[in-house]
C-alpha positions as CSV (number, residue, x, y, z in Angstrom):
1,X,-4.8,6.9,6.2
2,X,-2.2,8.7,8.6
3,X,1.3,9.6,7.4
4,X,2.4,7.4,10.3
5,X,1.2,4.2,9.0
6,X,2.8,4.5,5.9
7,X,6.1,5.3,7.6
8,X,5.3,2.0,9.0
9,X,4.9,0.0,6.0
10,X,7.9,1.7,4.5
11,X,10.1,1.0,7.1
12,X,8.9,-2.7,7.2
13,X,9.2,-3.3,3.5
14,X,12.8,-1.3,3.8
15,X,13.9,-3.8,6.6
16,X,12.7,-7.2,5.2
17,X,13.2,-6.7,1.5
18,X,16.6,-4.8,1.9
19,X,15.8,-2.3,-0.6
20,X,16.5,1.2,0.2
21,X,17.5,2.7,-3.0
22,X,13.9,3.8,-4.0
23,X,11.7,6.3,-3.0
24,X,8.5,4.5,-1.9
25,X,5.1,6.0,-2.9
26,X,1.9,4.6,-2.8
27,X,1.9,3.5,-5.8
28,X,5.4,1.4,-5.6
29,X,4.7,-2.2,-6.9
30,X,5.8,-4.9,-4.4
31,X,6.8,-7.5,-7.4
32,X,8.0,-4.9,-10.6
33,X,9.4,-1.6,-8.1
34,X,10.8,-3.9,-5.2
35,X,11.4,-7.1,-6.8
36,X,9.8,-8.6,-4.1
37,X,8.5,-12.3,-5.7
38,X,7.8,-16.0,-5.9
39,X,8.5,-17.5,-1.7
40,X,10.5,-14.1,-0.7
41,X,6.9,-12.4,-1.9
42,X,5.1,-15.0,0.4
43,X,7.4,-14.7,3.4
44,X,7.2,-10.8,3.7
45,X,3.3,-10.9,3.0
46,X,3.0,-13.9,6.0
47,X,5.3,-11.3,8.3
48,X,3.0,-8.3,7.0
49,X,0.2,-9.8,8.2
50,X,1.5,-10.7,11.6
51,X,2.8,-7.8,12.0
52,X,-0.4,-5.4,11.0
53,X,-2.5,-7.6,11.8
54,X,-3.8,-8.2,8.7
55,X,-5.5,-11.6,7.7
56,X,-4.4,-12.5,4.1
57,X,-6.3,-15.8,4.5
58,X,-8.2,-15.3,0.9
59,X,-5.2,-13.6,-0.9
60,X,-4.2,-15.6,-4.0
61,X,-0.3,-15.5,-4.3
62,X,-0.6,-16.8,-8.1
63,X,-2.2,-13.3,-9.1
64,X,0.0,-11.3,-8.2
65,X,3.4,-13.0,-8.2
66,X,5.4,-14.5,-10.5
67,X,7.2,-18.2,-8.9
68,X,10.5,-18.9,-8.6
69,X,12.3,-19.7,-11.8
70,X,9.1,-17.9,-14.1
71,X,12.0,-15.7,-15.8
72,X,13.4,-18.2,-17.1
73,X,11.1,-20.2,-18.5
74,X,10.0,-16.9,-19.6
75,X,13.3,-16.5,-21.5
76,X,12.8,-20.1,-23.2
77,X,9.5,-19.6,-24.6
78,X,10.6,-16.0,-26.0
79,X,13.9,-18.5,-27.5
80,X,11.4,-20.7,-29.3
81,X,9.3,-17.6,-30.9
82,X,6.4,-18.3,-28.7
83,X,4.0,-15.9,-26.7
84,X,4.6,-16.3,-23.1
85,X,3.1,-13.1,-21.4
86,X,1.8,-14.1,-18.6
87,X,0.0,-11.1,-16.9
88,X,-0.1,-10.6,-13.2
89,X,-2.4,-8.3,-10.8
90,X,-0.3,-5.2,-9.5
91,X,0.0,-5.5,-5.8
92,X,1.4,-2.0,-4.1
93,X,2.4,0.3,-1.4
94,X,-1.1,1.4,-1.4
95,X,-2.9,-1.7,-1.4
96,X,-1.3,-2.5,1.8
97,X,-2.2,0.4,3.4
98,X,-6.0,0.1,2.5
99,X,-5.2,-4.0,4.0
100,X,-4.1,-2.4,7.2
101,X,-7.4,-0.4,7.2
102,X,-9.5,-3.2,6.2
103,X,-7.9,-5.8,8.2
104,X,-7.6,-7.8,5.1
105,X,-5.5,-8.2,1.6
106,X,-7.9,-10.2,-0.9
């Protein structure tokens, strides 16, 4: 993939997510590097898609971010001595790069 594109992508996650005081890399995480989650995470991939024309009709949200309010339920169950660690997928810089190639995020 072109230098170009991912000038692109940087620029677009710079510009909807408002973060700009990371260096993004390839291998920048969209929910743990950006704190991009729950609807914001859903919003910015909707956009991405539109954008890039990228069809992200058989992505599943739930693996790879966390819902609104998850931290603190989170927080409760660590309160009460109990294991919460809910594991997610790692989405990143790099997986939407391949998307854009691919024409799909699954």
């Amino acid at each position: 993939m072109n230098n170009d594109v991912f000038k692109r992508i940087e620029k677009f996650l710079i510009t909807e997510s408002l973060v700009d005081y990371i260096e993004i890399t390839k291998d920048t995480t969209i929910e743990g590097d950006l704190g991009i989650t729950g609807d914001d995470a859903y919003d910015i991939l909707v956009k991405f898609s539109e954008v890039f024309n990228v069809n992200i009709s058989n992505f599943d949200f739930k693996k790879y971010f966390h819902e609104e309010g998850d931290w603190v339920f989170g927080w409760l169950f660590k309160l009460l001595n109990r294991k919460n660690k809910v594991k997610k997928n790692i989405l990143t810089v790099g997986d939407l790069e391949k998307a854009i190639e691919l024409g799909k995020l699954e």
